[in-house]
C-alpha positions as a printed Julia matrix, in Angstrom:
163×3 Matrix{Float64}:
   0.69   -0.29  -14.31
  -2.21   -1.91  -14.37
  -5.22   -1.88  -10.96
  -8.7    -3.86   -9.98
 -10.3    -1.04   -8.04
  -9.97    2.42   -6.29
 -11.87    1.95   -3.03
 -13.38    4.95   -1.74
 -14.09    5.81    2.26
 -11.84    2.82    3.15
 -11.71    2.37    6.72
  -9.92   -0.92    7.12
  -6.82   -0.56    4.83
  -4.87    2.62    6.98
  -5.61    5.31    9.67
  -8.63    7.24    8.91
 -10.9     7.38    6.01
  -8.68    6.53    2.95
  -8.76    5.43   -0.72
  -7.38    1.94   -1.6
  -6.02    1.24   -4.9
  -5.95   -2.64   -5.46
  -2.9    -2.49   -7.57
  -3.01   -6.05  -10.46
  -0.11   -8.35  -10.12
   1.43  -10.58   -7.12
   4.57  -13.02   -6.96
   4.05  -14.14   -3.19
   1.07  -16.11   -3.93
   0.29  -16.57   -0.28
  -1.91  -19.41    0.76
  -5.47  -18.43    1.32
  -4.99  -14.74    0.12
  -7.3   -12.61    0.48
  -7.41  -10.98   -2.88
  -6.27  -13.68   -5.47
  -7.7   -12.28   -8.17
  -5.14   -9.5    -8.37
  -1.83  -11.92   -8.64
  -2.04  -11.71  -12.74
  -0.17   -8.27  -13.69
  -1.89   -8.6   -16.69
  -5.08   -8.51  -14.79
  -7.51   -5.62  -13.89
  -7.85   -2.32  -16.28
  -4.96    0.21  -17.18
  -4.36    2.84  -14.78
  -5.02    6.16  -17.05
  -5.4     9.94  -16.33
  -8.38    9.16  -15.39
  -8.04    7.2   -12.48
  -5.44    9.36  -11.31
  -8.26   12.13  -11.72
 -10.69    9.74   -9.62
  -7.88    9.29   -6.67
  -7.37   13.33   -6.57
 -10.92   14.18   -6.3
 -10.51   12.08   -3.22
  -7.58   12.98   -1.66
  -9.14   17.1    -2.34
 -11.75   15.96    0.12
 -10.97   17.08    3.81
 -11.85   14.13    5.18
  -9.49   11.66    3.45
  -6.7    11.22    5.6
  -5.08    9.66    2.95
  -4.32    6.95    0.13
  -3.62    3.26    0.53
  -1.79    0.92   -1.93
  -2.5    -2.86   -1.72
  -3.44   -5.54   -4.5
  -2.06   -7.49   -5.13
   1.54   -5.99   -4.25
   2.45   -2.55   -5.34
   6.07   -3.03   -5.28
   5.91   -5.95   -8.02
   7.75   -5.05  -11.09
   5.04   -4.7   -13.04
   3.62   -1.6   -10.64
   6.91   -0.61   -8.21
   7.91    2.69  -11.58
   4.06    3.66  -11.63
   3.23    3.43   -8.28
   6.29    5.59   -7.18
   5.84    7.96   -9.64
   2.14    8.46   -8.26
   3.14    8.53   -4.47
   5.58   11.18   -5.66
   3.18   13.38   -6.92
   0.73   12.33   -4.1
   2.74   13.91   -1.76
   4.42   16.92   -3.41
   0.64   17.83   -4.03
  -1.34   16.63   -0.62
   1.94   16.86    1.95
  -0.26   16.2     4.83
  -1.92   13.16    3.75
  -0.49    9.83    4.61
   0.83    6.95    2.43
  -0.13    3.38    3.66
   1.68    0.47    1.35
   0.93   -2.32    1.86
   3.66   -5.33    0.55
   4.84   -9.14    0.55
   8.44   -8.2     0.77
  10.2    -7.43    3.85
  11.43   -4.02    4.68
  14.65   -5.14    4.83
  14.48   -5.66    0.53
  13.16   -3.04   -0.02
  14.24   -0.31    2.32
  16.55    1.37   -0.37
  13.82    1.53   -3.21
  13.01    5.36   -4.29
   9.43    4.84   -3.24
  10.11    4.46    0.66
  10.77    8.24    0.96
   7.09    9.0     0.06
   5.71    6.55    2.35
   4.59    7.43    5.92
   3.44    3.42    6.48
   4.53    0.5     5.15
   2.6    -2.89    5.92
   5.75   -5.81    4.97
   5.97   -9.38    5.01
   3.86  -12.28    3.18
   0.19  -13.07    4.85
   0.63  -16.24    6.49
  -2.39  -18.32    7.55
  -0.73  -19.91   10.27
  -0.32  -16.99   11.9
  -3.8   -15.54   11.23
  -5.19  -13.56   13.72
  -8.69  -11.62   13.15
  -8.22   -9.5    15.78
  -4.87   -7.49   14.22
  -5.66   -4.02   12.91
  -4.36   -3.23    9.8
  -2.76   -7.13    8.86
  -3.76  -10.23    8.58
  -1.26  -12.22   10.22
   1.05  -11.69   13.17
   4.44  -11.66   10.63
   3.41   -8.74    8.92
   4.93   -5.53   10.3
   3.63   -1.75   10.5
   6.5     0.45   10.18
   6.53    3.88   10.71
   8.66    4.85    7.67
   9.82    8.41    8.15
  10.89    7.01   12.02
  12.67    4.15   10.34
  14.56    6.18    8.02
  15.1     8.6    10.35
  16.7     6.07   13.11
  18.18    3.64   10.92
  16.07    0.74   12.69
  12.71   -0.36   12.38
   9.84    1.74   14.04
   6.72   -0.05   14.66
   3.58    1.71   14.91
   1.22    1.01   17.6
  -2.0    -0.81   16.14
């Protein structure tokens, strides 16, 4: 797995105070993305020890409420083994910190992928600048969905949080 950045006090990726990590690599492409940079999976730095270190020093902090993956799109196939393994640990260790995810894919393709069961959030669907819309917390356009995940699993239909 490789990542651009671990953003630290995030307030506009997820409930709360939060730290982002911009996974590197992106099939959707969407038109006027946001963060373009992060498409290439052979982009960015390798995610080592280390910056699992830096994201755990965070998440020990009381006041993180909890970690965020974007990029790029953490459930490409370059990131989907490495980011579930972390999430998995992430939660085994911090159980009452949340998991934001943020993807291009629809819940619907991905809903039976290990890493769902660690999630408590899951942002889905491709940005789409026709349907751009500043004032939407937590997206970017009015497609995207945010789906309580344990709710979703739990009910076996789609739970939307409230924004």
């Amino acid at each position: 797995m490789r990542y651009h950045n671990i953003t630290k006090d995030d307030m506009l990726n997820g409930d709360g105070l939060r730290v982002v990590l911009w996974t590197a690599g992106c099939s959707h492409c969407c038109k006027e993305c946001q963060n373009p940079i992060t498409w290439d999976p052979n982009g960015g730095l390798p995610f080592t020890e280390a910056e699992k270190a830096e994201i755990f020093a965070e998440l020990d902090k009381d006041y993180i409420s909890g970690i965020t993956f974007s990029g790029g799109d953490p459930l490409h196939p370059a990131n989907i083994r490495g980011v579930t393994a972390l999430a998995k640990e992430i939660k085994e260790k911090y159980p009452d910190k949340t998991i934001w995810l943020y993807t291009g894919a629809l819940w619907e393709e991905i809903q039976n992928e290990e890493i769902v069961r660690y999630l408590d959030v899951c942002i889905d669907g491709e940005f789409q600048v026709d349907k751009k819309e500043l004032s939407l917390k937590w997206r970017g356009s009015s497609n995207q969905r945010i789906i309580e995940v344990p709710a979703t699993l739990r009910e076996g239909r789609v739970v939307l949080k409230a924004d």
